[in-house]
PyMOL CGO cylinders between C-alpha atoms (Angstrom):
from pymol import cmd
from pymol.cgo import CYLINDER

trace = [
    CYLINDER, 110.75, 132.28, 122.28, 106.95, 132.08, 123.79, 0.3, 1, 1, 1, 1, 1, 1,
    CYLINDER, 106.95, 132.08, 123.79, 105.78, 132.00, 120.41, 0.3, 1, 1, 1, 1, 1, 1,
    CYLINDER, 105.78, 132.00, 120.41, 107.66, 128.78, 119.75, 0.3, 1, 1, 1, 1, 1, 1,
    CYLINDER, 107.66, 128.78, 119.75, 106.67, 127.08, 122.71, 0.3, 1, 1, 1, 1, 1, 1,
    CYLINDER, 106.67, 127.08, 122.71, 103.28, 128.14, 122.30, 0.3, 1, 1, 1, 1, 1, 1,
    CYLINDER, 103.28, 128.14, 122.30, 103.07, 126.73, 119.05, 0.3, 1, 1, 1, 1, 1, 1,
    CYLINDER, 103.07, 126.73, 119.05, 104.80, 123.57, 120.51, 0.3, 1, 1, 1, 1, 1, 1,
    CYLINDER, 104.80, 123.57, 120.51, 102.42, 123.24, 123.01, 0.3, 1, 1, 1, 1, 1, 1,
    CYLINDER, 102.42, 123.24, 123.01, 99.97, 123.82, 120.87, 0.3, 1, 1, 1, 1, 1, 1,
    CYLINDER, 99.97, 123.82, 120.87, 100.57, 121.10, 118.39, 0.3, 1, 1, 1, 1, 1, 1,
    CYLINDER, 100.57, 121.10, 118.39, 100.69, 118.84, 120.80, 0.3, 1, 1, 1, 1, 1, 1,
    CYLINDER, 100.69, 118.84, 120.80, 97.40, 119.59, 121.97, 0.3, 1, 1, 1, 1, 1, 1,
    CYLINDER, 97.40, 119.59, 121.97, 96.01, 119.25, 118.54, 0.3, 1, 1, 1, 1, 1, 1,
    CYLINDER, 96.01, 119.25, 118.54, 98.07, 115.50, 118.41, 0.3, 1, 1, 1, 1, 1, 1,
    CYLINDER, 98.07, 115.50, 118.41, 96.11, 114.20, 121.36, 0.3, 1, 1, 1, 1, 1, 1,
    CYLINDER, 96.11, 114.20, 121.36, 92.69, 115.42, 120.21, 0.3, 1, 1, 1, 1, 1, 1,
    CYLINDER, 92.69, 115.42, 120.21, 92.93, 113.65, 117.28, 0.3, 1, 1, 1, 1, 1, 1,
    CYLINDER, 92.93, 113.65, 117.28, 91.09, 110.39, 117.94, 0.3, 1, 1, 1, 1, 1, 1,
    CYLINDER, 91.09, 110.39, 117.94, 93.61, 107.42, 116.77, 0.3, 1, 1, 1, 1, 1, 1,
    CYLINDER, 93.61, 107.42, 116.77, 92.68, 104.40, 115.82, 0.3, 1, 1, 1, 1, 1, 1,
    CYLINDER, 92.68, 104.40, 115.82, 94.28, 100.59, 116.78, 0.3, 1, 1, 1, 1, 1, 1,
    CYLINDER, 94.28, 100.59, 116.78, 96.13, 99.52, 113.64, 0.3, 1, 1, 1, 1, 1, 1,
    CYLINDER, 96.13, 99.52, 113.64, 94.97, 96.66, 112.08, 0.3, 1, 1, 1, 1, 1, 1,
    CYLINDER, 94.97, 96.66, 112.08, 96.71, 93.40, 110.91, 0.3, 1, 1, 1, 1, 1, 1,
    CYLINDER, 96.71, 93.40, 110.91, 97.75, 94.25, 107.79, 0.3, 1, 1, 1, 1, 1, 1,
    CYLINDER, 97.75, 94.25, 107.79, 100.52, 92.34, 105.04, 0.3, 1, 1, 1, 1, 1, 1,
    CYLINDER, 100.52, 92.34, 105.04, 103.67, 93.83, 104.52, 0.3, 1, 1, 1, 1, 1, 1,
    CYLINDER, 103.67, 93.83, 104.52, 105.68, 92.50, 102.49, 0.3, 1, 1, 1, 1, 1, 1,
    CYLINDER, 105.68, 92.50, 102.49, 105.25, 89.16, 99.78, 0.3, 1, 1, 1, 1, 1, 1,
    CYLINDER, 105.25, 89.16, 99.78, 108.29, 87.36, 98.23, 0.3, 1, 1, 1, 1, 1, 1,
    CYLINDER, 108.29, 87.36, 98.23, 107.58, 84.74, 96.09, 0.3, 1, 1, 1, 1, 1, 1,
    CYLINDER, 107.58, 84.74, 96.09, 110.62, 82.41, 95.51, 0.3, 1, 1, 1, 1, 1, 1,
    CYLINDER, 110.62, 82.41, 95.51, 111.29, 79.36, 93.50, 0.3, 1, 1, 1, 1, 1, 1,
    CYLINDER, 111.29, 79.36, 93.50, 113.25, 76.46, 95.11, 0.3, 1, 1, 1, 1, 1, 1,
    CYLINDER, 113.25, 76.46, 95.11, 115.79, 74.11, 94.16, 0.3, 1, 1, 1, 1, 1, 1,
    CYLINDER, 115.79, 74.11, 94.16, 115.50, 70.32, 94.64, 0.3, 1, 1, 1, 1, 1, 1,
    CYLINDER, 115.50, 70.32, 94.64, 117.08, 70.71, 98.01, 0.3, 1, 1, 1, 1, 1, 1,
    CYLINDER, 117.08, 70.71, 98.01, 114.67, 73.32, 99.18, 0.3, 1, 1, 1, 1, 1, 1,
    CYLINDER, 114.67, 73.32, 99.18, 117.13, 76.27, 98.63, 0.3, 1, 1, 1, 1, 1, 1,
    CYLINDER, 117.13, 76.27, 98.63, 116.10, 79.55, 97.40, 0.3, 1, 1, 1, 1, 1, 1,
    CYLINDER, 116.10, 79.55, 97.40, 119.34, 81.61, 97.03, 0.3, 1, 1, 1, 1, 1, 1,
    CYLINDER, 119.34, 81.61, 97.03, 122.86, 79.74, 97.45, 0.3, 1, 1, 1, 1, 1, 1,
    CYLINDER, 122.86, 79.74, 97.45, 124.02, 82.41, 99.63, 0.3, 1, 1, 1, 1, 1, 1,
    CYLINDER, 124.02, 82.41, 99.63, 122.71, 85.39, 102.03, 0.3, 1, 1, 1, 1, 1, 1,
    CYLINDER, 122.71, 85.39, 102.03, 123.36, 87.94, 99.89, 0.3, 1, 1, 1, 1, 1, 1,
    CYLINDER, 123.36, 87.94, 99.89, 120.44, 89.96, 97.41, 0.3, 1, 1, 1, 1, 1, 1,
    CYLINDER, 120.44, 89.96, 97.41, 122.07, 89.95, 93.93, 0.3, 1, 1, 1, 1, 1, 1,
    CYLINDER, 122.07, 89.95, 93.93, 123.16, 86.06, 94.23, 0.3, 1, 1, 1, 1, 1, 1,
    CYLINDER, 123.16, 86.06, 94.23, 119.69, 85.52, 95.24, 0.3, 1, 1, 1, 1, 1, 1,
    CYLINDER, 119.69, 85.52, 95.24, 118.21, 87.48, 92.31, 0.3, 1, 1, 1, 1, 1, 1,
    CYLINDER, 118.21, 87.48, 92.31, 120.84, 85.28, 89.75, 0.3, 1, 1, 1, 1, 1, 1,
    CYLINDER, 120.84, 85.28, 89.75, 119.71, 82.27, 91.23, 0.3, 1, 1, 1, 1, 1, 1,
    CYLINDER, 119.71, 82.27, 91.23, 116.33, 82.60, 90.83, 0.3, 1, 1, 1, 1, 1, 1,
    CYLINDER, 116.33, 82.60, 90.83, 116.72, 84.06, 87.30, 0.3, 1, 1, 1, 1, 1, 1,
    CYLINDER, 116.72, 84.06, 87.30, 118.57, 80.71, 87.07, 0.3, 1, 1, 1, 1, 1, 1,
    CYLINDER, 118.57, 80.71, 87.07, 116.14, 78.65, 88.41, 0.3, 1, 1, 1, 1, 1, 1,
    CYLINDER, 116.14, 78.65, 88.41, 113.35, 80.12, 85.93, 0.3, 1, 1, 1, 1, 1, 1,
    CYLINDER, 113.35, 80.12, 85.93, 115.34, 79.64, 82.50, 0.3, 1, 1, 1, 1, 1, 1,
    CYLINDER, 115.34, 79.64, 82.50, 115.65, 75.89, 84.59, 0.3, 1, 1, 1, 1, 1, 1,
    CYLINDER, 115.65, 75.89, 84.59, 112.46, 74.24, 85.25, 0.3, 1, 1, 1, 1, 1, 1,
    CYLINDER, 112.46, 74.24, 85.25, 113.55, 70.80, 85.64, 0.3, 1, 1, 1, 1, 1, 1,
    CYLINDER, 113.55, 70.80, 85.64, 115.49, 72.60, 88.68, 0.3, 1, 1, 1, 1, 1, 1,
    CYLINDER, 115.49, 72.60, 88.68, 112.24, 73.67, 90.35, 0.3, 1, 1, 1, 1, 1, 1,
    CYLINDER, 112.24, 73.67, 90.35, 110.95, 71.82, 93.12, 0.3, 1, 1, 1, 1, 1, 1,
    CYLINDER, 110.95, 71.82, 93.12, 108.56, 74.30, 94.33, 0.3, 1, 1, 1, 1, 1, 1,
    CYLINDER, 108.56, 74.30, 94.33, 107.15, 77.91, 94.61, 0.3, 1, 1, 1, 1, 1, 1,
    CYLINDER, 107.15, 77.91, 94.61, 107.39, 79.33, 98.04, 0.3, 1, 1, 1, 1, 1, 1,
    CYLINDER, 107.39, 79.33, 98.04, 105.18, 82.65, 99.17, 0.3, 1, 1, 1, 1, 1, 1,
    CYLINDER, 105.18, 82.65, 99.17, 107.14, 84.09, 101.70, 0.3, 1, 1, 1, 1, 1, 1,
    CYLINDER, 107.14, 84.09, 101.70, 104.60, 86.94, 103.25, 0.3, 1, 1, 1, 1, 1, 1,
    CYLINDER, 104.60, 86.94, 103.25, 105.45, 89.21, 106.35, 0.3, 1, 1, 1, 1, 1, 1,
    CYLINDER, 105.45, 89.21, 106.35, 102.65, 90.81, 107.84, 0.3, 1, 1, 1, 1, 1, 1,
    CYLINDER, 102.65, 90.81, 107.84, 101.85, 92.15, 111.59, 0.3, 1, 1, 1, 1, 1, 1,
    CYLINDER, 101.85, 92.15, 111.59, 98.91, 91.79, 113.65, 0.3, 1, 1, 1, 1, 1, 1,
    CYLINDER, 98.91, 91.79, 113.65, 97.13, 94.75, 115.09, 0.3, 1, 1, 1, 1, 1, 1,
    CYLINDER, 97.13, 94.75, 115.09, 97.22, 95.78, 118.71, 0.3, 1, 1, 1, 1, 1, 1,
    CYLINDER, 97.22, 95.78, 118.71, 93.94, 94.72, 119.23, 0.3, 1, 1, 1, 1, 1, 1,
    CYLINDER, 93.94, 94.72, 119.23, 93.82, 91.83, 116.61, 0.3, 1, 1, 1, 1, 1, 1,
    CYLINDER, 93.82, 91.83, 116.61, 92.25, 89.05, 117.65, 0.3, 1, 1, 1, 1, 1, 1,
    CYLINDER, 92.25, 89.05, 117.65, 91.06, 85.92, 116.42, 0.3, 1, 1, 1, 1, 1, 1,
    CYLINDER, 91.06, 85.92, 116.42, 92.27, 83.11, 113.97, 0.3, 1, 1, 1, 1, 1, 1,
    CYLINDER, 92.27, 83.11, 113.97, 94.06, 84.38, 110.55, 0.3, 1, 1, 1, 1, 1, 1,
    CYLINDER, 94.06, 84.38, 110.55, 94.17, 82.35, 107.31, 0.3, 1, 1, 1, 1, 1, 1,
    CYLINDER, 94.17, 82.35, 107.31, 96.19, 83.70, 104.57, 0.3, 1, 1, 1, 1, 1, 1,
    CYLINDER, 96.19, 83.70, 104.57, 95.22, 82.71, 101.30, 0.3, 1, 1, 1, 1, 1, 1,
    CYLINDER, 95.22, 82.71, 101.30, 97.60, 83.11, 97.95, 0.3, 1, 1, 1, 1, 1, 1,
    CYLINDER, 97.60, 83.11, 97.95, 95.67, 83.10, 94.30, 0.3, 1, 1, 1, 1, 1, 1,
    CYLINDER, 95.67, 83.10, 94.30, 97.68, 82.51, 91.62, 0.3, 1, 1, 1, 1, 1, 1,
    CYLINDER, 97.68, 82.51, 91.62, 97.55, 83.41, 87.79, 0.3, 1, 1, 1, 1, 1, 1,
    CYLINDER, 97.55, 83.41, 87.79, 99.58, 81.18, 84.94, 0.3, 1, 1, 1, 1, 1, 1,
    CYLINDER, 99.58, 81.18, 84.94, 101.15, 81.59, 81.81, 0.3, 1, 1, 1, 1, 1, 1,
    CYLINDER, 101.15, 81.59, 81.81, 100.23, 78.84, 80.15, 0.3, 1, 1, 1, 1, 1, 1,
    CYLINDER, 100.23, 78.84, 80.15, 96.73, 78.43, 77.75, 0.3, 1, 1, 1, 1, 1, 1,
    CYLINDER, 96.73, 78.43, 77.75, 93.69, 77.41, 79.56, 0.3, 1, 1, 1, 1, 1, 1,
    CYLINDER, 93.69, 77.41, 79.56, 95.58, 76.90, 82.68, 0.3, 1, 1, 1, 1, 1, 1,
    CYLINDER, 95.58, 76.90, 82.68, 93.00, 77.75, 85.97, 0.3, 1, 1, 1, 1, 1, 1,
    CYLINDER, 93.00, 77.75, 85.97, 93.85, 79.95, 88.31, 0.3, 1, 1, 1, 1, 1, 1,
    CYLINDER, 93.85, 79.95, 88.31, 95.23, 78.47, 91.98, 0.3, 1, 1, 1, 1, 1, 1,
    CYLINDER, 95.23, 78.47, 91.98, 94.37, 79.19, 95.44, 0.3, 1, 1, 1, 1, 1, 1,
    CYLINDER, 94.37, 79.19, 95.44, 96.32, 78.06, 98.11, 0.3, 1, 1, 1, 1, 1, 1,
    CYLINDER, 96.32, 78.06, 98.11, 95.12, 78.82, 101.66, 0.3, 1, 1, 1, 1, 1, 1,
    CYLINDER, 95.12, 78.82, 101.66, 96.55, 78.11, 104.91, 0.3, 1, 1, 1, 1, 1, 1,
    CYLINDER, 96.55, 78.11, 104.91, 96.23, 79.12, 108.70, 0.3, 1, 1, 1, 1, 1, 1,
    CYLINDER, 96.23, 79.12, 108.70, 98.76, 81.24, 110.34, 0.3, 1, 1, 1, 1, 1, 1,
    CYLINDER, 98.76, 81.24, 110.34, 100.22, 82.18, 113.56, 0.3, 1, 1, 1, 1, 1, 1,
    CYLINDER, 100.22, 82.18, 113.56, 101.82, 85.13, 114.71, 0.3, 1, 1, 1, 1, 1, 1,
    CYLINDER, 101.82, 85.13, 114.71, 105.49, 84.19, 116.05, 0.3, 1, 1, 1, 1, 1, 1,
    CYLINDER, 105.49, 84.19, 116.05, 107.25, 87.64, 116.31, 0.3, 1, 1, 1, 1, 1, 1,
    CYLINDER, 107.25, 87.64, 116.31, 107.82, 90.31, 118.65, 0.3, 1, 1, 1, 1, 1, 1,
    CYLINDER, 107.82, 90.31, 118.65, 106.71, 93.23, 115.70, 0.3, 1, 1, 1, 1, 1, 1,
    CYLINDER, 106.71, 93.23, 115.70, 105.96, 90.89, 112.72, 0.3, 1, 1, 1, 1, 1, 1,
    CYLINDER, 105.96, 90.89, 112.72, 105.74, 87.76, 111.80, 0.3, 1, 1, 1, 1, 1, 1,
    CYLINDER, 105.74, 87.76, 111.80, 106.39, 85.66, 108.45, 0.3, 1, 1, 1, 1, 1, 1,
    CYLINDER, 106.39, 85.66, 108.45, 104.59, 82.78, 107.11, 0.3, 1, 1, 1, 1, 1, 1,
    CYLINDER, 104.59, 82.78, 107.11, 104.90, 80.43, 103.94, 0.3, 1, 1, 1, 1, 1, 1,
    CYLINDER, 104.90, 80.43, 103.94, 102.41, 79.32, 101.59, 0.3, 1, 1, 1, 1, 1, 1,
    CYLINDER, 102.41, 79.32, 101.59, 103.83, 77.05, 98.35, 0.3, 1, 1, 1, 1, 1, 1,
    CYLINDER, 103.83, 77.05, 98.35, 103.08, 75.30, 95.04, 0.3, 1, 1, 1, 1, 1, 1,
    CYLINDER, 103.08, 75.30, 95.04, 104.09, 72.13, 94.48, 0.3, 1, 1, 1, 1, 1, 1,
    CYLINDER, 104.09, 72.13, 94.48, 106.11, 71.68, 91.57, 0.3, 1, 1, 1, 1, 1, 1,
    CYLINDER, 106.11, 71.68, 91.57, 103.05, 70.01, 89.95, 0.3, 1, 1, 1, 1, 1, 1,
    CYLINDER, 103.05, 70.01, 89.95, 100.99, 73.12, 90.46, 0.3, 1, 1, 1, 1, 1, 1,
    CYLINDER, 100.99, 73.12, 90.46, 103.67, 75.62, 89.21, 0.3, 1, 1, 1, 1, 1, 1,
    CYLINDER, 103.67, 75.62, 89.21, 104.32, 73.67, 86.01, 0.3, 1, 1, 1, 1, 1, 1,
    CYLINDER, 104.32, 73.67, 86.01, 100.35, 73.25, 85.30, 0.3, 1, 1, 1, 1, 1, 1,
    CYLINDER, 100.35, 73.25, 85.30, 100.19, 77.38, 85.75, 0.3, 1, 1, 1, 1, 1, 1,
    CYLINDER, 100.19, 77.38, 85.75, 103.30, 77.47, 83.10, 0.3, 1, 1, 1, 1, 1, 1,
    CYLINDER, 103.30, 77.47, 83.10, 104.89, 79.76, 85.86, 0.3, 1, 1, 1, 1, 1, 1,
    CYLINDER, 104.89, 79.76, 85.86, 103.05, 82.33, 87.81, 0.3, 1, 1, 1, 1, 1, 1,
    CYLINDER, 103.05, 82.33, 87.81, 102.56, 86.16, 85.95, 0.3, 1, 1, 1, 1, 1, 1,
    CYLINDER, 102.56, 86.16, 85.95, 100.25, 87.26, 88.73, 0.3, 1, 1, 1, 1, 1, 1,
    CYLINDER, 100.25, 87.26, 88.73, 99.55, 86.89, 92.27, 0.3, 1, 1, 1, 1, 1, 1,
    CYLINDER, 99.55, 86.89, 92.27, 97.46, 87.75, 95.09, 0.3, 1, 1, 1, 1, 1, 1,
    CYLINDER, 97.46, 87.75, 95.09, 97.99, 87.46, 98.97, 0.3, 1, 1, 1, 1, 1, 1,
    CYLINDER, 97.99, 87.46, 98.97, 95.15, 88.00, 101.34, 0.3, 1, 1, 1, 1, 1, 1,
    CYLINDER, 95.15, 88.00, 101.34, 94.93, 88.39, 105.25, 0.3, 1, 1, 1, 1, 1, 1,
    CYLINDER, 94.93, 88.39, 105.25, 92.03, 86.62, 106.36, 0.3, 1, 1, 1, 1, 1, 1,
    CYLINDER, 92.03, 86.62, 106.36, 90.59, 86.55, 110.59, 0.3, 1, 1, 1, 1, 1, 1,
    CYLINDER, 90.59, 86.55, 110.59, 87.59, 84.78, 110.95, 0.3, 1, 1, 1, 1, 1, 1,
    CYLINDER, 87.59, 84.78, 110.95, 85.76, 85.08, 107.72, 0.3, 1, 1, 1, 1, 1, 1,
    CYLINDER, 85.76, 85.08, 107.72, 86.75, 88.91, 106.96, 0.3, 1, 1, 1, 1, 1, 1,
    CYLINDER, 86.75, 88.91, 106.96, 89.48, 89.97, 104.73, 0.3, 1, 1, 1, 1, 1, 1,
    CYLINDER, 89.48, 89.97, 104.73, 91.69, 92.34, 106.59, 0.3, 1, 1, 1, 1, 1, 1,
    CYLINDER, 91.69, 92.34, 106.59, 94.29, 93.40, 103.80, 0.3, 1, 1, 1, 1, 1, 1,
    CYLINDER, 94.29, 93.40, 103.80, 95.30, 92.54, 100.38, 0.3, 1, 1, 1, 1, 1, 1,
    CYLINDER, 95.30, 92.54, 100.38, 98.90, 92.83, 98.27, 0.3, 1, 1, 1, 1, 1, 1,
    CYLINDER, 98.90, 92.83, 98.27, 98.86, 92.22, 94.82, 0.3, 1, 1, 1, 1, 1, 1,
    CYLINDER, 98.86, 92.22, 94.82, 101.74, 91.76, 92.37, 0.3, 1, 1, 1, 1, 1, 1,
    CYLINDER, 101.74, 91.76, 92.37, 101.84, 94.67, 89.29, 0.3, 1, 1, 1, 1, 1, 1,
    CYLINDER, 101.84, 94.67, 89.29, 99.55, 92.22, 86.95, 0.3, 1, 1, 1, 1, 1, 1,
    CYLINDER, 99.55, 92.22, 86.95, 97.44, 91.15, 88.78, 0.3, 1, 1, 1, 1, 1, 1,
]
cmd.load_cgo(trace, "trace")
């Protein structure tokens, strides 16, 4: 029984000697979505509907009205500053130039946070859809973290 506390004790000891660091802001999770000409994404809450409609809304492109980023990410304990997060965006279509939309953000959450970033339906149809994308976490002029889709 002393052996186990002692080895409690003693990994303890070792947890608080290990110098920790504050966690940085960093992006958790990206989303992108298409939207319908009423600004709707899925046409109810739950995942597979959503996932239909928006297999829908691709085979429909006269139903798009815009691509939305939808990108949770948290700010560090000791994150301060102004954040910008920037999406760049790759398209299927010949000769089309890749996108960059950019936009300042504001933490509003307890934990996280989520912010939007979106293509007109102008943009999305010049990229001939979107195969790749990048999202970026920006404070000040330093990039803080970076999520990027499979082909990009």
């Amino acid at each position: 029984m002393r052996a186990y506390y002692g080895f409690l004790l003693g990994g303890l000891l070792l947890a608080l000697a290990v110098p920790t660091q504050a966690a940085s802001a960093r992006i958790l999770k990206v989303l992108p979505h298409l939207l319908d000409q009423k600004g709707r994404h899925t046409l109810s809450p739950s995942l597979f509907e959503r996932d239909a409609y928006q297999s829908n809304l691709r085979s429909n492109r006269d139903m798009v009205s815009a691509l939305r980023f939808d990108v949770q990410w948290k700010r560090g304990s000791k994150s301060e500053g102004k954040f910008r997060m920037r999406i760049e965006t790759r398209g299927g279509a010949a000769g089309s130039e890749p996108l960059t939309v950019e936009e300042e953000v504001k933490f509003k959450g307890l934990f996280t946070a989520w912010s939007s970033l979106s293509l007109t339906r102008e943009q999305y149809l010049a990229l001939g859809g979107v195969s790749a994308w990048r999202a970026t976490l920006w404070r000040d002029d330093e990039q803080i973290d970076e999520v990027k889709s499979f082909l990009w």
